[in-house]
PALOZA-972813 format. One record per residue: x, y, z of N, C-alpha, C in turn; residue in three letters. Coordinates in pm, whole numbers, plus 50000, padded with zeros to 5 digits. Layout:
! PALOZA-972813
XYZXYZXYZALA ...
***
This chain:
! PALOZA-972813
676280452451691676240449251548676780461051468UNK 677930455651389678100469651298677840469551177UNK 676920484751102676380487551032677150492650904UNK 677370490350821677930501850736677030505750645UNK 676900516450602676020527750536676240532750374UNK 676300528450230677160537750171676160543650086UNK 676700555750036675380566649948676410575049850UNK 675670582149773676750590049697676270606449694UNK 676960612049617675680625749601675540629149495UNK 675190619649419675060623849280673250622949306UNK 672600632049353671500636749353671240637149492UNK 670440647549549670060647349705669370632649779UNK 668650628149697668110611949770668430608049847UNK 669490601049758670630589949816671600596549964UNK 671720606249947672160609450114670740615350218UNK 669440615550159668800619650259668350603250310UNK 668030592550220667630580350267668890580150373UNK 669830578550346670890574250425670570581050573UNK 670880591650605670690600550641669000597950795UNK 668110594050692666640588250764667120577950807UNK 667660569150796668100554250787668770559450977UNK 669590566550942670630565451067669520574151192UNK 669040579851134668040591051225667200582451340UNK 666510574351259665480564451295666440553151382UNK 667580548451383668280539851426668440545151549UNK 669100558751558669540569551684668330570851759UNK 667560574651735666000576051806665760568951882UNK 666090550251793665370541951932666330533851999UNK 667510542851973668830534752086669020524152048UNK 668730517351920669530505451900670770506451925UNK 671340488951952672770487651948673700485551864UNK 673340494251761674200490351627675610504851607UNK 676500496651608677590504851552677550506451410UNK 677420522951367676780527051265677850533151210UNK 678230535551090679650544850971678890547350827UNK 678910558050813678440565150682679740566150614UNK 679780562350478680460563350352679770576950239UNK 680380578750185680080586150063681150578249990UNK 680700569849910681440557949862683040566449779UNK 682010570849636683260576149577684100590449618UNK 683480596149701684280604549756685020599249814UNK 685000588149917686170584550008686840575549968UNK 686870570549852687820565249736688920573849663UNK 687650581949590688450588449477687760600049492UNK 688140616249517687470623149547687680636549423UNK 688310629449369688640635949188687510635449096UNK 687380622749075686620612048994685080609549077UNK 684680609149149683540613549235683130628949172UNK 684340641449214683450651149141683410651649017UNK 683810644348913683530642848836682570640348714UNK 681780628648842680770619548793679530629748862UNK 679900637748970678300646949046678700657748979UNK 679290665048897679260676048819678550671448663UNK 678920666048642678310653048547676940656048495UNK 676510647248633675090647048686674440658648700UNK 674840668048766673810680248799673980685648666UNK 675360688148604674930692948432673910691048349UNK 674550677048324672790673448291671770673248285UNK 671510670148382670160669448430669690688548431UNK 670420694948462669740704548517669690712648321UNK 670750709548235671000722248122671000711048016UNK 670900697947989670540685847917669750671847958UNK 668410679647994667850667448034667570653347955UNK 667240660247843666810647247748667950637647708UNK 669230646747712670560638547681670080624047827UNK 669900636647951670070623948048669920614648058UNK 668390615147995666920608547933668120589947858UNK 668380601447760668780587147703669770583147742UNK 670640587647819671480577547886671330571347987UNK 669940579748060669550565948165669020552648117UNK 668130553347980667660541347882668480534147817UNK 670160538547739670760536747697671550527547833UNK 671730528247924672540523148024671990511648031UNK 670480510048015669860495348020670320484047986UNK 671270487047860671590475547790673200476847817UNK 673640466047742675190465947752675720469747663UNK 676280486347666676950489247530678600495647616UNK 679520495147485681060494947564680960509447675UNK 680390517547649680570527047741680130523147871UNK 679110521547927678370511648022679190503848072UNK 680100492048011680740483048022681940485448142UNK 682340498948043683600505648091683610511048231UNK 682530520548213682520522348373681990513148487UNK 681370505248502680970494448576682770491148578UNK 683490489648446684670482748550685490493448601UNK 685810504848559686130514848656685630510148859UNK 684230514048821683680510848973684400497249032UNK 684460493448916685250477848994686510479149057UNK 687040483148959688630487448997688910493749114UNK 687620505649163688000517749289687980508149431UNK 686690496749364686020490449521687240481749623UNK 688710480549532689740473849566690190484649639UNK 689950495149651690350504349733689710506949879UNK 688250503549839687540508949991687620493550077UNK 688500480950027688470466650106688810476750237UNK 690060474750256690870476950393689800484650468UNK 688380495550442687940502750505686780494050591UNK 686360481650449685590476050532686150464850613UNK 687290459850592687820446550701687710449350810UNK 688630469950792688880466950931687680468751029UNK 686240478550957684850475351041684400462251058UNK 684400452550969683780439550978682180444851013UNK 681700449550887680630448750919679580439150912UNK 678730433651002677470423850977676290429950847UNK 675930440350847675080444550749676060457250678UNK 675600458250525675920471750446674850470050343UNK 674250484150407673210490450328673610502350224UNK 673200496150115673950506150000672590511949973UNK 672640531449961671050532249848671750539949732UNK 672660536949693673220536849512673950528249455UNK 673280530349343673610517749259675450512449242UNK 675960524649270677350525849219678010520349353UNK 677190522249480678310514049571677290498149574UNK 676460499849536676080483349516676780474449483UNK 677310481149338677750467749264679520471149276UNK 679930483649337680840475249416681300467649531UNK 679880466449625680030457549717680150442649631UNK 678960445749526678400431849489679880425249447UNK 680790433549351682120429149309682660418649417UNK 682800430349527683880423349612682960409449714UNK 682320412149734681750398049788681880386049646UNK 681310389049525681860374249424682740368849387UNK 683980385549459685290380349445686120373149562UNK 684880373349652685530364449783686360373849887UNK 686410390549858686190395549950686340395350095UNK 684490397950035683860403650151682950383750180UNK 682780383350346682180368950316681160368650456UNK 681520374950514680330376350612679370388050653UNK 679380395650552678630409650552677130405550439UNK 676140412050520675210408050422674590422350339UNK 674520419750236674300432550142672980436950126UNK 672440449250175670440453550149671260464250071UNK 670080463449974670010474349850668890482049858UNK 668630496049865668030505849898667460511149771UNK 666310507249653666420516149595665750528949621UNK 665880541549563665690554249611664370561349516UNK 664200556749445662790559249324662390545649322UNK 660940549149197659800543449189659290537149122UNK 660910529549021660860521548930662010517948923UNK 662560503648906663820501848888664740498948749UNK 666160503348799666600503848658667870490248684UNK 668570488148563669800480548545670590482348660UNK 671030494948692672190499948791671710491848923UNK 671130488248955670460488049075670950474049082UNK 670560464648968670190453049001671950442649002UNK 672490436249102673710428049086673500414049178UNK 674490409349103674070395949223674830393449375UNK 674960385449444675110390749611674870399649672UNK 673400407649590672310414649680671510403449727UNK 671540406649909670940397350008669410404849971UNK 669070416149991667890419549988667640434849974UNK 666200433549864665940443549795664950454649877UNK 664970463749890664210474449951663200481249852UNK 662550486749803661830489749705660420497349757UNK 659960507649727658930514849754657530517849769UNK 657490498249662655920499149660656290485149570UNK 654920476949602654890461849558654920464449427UNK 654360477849334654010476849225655660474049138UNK 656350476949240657820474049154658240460549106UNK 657690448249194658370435549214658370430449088UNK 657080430449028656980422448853657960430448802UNK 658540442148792659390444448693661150442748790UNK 661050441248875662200435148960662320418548900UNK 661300410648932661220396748886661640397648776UNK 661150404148652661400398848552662920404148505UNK 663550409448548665440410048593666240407248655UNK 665040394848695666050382648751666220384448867UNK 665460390748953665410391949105664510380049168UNK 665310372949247664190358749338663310369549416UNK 662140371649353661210375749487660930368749590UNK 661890361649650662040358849830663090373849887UNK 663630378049785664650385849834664120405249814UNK 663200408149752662110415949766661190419649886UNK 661680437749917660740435749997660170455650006UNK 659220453149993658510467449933658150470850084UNK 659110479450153658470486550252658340496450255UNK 659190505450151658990519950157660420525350129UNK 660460537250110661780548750116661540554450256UNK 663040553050287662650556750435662720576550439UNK 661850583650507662080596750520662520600550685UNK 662760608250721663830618250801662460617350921UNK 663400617351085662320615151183661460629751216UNK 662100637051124660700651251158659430652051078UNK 659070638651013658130635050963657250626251053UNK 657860624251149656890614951254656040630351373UNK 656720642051326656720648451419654610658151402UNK 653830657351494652830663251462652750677651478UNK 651850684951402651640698151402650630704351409UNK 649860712751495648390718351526648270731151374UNK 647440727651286648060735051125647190745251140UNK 646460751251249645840760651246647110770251326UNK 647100768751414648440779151495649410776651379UNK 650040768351356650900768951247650790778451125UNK 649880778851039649510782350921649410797850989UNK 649020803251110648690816451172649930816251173UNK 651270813251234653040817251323652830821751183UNK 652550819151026653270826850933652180835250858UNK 651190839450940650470846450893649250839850760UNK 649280829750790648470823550672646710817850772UNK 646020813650702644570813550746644420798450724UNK 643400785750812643350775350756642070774650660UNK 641750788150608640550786250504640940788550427UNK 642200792450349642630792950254643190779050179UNK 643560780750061643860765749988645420772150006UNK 646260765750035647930761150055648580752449966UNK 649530764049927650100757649796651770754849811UNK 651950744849881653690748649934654600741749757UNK 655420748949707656310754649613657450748949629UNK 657980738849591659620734649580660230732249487UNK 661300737549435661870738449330663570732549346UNK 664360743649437665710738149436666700740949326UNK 667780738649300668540739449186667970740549056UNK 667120732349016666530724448871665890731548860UNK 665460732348755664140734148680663690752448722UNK 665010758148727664850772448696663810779748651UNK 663960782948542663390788648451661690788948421UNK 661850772148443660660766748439659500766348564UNK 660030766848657659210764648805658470783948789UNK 659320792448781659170806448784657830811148659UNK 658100801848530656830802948449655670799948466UNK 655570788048557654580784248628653810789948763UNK 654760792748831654430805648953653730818048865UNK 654630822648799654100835648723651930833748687UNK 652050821248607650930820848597649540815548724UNK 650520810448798649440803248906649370817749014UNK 649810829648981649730840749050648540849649008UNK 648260847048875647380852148805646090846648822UNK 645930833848909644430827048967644020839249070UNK 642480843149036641700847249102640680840549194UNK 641560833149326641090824349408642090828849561UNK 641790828049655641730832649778642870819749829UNK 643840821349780645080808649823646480816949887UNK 647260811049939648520808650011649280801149943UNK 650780807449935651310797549877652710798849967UNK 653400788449998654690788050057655760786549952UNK 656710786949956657950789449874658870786849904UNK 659650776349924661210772649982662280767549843UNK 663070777649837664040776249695665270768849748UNK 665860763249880667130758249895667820767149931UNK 669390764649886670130771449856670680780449769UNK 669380780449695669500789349554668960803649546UNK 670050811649572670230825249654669640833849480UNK 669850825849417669280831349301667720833549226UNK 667480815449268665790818249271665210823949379UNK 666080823549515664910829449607664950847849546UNK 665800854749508665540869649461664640866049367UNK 664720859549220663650859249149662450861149207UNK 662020850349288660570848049334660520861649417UNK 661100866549454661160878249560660780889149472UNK 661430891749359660620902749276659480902349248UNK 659170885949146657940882449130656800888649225UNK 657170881849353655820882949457656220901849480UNK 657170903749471657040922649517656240932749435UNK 656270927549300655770931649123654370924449145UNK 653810915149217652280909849173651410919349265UNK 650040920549177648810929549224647830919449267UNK 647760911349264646710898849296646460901549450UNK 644970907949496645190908449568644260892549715UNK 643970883649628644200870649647644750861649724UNK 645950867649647646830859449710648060866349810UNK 648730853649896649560857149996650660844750006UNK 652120850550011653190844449975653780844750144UNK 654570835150139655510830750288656860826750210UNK 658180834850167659120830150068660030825250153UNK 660750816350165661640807050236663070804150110UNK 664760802850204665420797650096665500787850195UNK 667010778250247666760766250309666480768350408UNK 665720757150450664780750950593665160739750603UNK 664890735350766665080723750809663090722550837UNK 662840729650846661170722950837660130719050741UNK 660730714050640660260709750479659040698550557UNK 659430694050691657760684250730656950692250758UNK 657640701550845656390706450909655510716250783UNK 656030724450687655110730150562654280718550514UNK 654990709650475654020694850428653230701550471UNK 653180695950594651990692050703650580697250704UNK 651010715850674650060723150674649840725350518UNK 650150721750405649800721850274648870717450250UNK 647850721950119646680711650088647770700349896UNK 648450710849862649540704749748650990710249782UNK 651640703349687652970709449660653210707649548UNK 653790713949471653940715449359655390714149280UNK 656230709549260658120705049312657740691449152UNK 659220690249177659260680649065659780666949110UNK 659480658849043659320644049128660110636349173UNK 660940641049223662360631049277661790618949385UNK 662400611949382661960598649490661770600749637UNK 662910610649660662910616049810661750624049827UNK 661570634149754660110644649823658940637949771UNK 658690628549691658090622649623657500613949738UNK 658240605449793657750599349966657920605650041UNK 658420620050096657770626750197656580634450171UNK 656110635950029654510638749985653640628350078UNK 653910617650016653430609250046653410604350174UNK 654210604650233654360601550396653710614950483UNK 653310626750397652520639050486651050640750417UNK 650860627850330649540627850302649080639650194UNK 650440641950146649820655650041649990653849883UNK 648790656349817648920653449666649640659149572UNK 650490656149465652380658449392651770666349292UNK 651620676949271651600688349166652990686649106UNK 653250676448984654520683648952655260684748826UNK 655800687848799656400702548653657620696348626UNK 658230699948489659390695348436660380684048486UNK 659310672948494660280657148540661120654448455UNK 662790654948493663500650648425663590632848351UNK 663550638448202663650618648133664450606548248UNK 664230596748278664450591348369664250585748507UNK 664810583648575664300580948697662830592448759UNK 662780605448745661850615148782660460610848691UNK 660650606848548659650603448429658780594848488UNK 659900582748558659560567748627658520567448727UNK 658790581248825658320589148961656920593148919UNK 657040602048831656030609848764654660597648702UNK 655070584048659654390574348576653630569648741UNK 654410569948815653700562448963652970572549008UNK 652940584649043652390591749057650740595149013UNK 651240598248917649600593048777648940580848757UNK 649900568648799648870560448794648470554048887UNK 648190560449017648540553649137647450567949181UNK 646800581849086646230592849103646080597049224UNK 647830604549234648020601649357648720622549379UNK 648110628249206648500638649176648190641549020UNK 649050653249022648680659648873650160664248777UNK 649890663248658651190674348630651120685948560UNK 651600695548598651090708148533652220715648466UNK 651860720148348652560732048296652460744348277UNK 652650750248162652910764548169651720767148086UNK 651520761147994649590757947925648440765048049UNK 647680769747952646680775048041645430765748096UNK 645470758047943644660745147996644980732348138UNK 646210732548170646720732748271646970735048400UNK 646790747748406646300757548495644720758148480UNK 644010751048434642550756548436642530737048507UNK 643140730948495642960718548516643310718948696UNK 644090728148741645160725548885643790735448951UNK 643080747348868641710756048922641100745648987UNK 640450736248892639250726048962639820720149038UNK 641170721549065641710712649205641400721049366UNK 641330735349349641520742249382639730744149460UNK 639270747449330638020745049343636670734249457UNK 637680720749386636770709949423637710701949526UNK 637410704749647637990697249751638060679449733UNK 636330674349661636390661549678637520655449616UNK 637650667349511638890657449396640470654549470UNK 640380668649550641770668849668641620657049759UNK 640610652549820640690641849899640640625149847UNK 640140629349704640300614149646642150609049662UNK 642510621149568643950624749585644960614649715UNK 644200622949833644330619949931644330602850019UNK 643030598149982642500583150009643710574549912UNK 643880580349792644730569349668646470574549761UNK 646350580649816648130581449888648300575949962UNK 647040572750096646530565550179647050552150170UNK 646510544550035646810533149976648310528849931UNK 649060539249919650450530149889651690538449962UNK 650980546050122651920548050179652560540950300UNK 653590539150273654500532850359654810533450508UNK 654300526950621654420532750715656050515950839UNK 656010523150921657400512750995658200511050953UNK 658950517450885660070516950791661150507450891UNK 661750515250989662680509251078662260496751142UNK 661080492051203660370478151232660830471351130UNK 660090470751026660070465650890662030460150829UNK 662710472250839664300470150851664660463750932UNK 664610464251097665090459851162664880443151146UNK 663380439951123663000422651060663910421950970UNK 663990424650870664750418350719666660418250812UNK 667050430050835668470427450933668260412150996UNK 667700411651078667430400651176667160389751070UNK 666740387550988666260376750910667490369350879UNK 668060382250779669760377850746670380374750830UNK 671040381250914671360373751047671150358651109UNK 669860358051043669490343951134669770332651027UNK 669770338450907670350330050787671580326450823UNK 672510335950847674010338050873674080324450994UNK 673800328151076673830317351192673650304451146UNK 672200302251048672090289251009673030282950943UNK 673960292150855674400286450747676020280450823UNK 676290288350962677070287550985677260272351093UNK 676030268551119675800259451216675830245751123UNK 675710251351000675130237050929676550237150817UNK 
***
C-alpha cells in the first residue's frame, strides 16, 4: 500500500506529527510504501520560505498581529481568498508527483497541503486516493476544514461539536489523538535517571522548554522561579538557540540560591526521557509538546501563548485542569509555590491528563486506513 505523507514547516508540529506517523509505521513492519513531502517546499521553494519566515516573524516579534490574522482568516475576506487560490494554483504542480506514486492513502497534517489535495481531488484529479486530515492542535480552525476530506483526526472528542458545527459529517470524525514520536513508548527507571544527571528523586523537577519564542519572556520567569526558597531541580533544554542557552548559562552561573540545582541542555533527542522524570514543565503550548505532556503524564506550566492556535491549546489545557499558566507576577509565582508545595494538587493535575490522554495512535490509524479502503472496494464492486 502506498502512503503519501505531506507537512510543512511553518511551525515544528506539523513535521514532528509527520515524522511520529512514519516512526510508528517503521517499528511494526507494516507493508506500506511510505514518501514524505514538505508540500511547499517541493513545489515552490521561494514562496514556501516565504510564507515560514512569515510565520516565525510573527509569531515570535508580532504576536498579537498573528492573533488577528489567525481570527481574521476565519472568515472570507479578499486576502484569505487570494491565497487559498495561490495554494490552488501550486497543487497543479505537485499532480505528476502524486500520479506517478498512486497513492491509496495521503495523510496531510497542514492545512495548506489539505486543501490542496482537497482542490485536486474536486477537480477530478486525484480519484482513487483517500484523503485523512491530521489536525495538529486543540481546537480547530477554517484552514483545516475542505471538502474531499475522507477523514478527520483530531485530539480529543471535545473538538467534534465545534468540527460539526463547520459542517463536518461526524461519521468522518475521529478523536484519537496527535500522534507523538516512538521514544515516548520508551520506559525509564527515574531514580537512576534523575541520579546519571546528578539530580535526587526527592526533589520537585522542573523541566524548562522554551526554544526560539518567547525569549525574553521565558528568562523573566526563570529569573524569578530561581528566587523560590524550596529544595527543586530544574532541567533546561533551549534547542538550537545558542543564544538562550548562554543566557540561562549566566543566569544559573550569577544565582546564590542555594536550593536549587540546574541540568542546562541546548538540543536533545531525549525530550521523553526528561518528561519522564519531571514532576512539570513549564514551555509554551504548542500542540506537539502539549501531547507529549500529556502522553508522559506531566502537568503544562505554561507562559506567553501565542494569540491563536497556542491561546486555543492553552483554553484546553485550563479547562480540561490539566495545568497552570504562569507569569512574571509574583502572585503567580506564589500560585506555581502551592504547586510545589502540595503534591495532591500535582496529582489531581495528573488523574485530569489521565482522562483525555490518547493512547494506540497507530491501531486506531491503521482501522480508519482499512475502513477507507474497504469503502474503496465497496464502491468499486457496486
Amino acid at each position: 500500500m502506498n502512503v503519501l505523507i505531506l507537512t510543512s514547516n511553518t511551525g515544528g508540529g506539523h513535521l514532528k506529527a509527520t515524522e511520529a506517523i512514519y516512526e510508528h509505521i517503521k517499528m511494526r513492519n507494516l507493508n506500506y510504501n511510505i514518501k514524505i513531502f514538505n508540500t511547499l517546499d517541493y513545489i515552490n521553494p521561494y514562496f514556501n520560505k516565504l510564507i515560514t519566515s512569515f510565520y516565525s516573524e510573527c509569531t515570535k516579534k508580532y504576536p498579537d498581529l498573528f492573533g488577528k490574522i489567525y481570527y481574521y482568516s476565519e472568515e472570507d475576506h479578499i486576502p484569505i481568498t487570494i491565497f487559498s487560490s495561490i495554494l490552488k494554483g501550486l497543487s497543479k504542480k505537485f499532480l505528476p508527483t502524486i500520479e506517478d506514486f498512486s497513492p491509496h492513502i495521503i495523510i496531510s497534517t497542514h492545512p495548506f497541503s489539505t486543501e490542496m489535495i482537497s482542490y485536486l481531488k474536486e477537480n477530478g484529479h486525484i480519484h482513487n486516493s483517500k484523503l485523512i486530515n491530521l489536525l495538529t492542535d486543540y481546537a480547530p480552525h477554517k484552514f483545516w476544514i475542505h471538502d474531499y476530506v475522507d477523514a478527520y483526526i483530531t485530539a480529543s472528542e471535545q473538538m467534534t461539536k465545534d468540527m460539526i458545527n463547520r459542517g463536518v459529517n461526524e461519521d468522518i470524525i475521529y478523536p484519537i489523538g496527535i500522534p507523538v514520536g516512538t521514544s515516548f513508548l520508551v520506559s525509564y527507571d527515574k531514580k537512576k535517571t534523575l541520579a546519571s544527571i546528578g539530580f535526587s528523586e526527592n526533589r520537585f523537577t522542573i523541566l524548562l522548554m522554551s526554544g526560539s519564542l518567547g525569549v525574553d519572556y521565558v528568562l523573566k520567569i526563570f529569573k524569578m522561579i530561581i528566587e523560590i526558597r524550596r529544595p527543586i531541580q530544574i532541567i533546561i533544554i533551549t534547542g538550537n538557540n545558542t543564544l538562550l542557552y548562554n543566557k540561562f548559562k549566566t543566569i544559573i552561573k550569577n544565582s546564590n540560591n542555594p536550593f536549587i540545582k540546574f541540568h542546562l541542555l541546548g538540543f536533545t533527542k531525549e525530550v521523553s526521557k526528561y518528561m519522564s522524570i519531571s514532576d512539570v514543565i513549564i514551555t509554551k503550548p504548542g500542540g506537539l509538546t502539549t501531547t507529549e505532556a500529556i502522553f508522559s503524564n506531566l502537568p503544562i506550566i505554561f507562559f506567553d501563548a501565542v494569540p491563536g492556535q497556542e491561546e486555543k491549546n492553552a483554553e484546553f489545557i485550563l479547562n480540561n485542569k490539566m495545568g497552570m499558566r504562569i507569569s512574571k507576577s509574583k502572585e503567580s509565582i506564589d500560585e506555581f509555590v502551592k504547586l510545589i508545595d502540595n503534591r495532591y494538587l500535582l496529582e489531581e493535575m495528573k488523574n485530569n491528563i489521565i482522562s483525555v490522554r490518547k493512547d494506540n495512535f497507530l491501531d486506531n490509524l491503521i482501522n480508519i486506513i482499512n475502513s477507507l479502503l474497504n469503502r474503496n472496494d465497496k464502491d468499486d464492486k457496486n
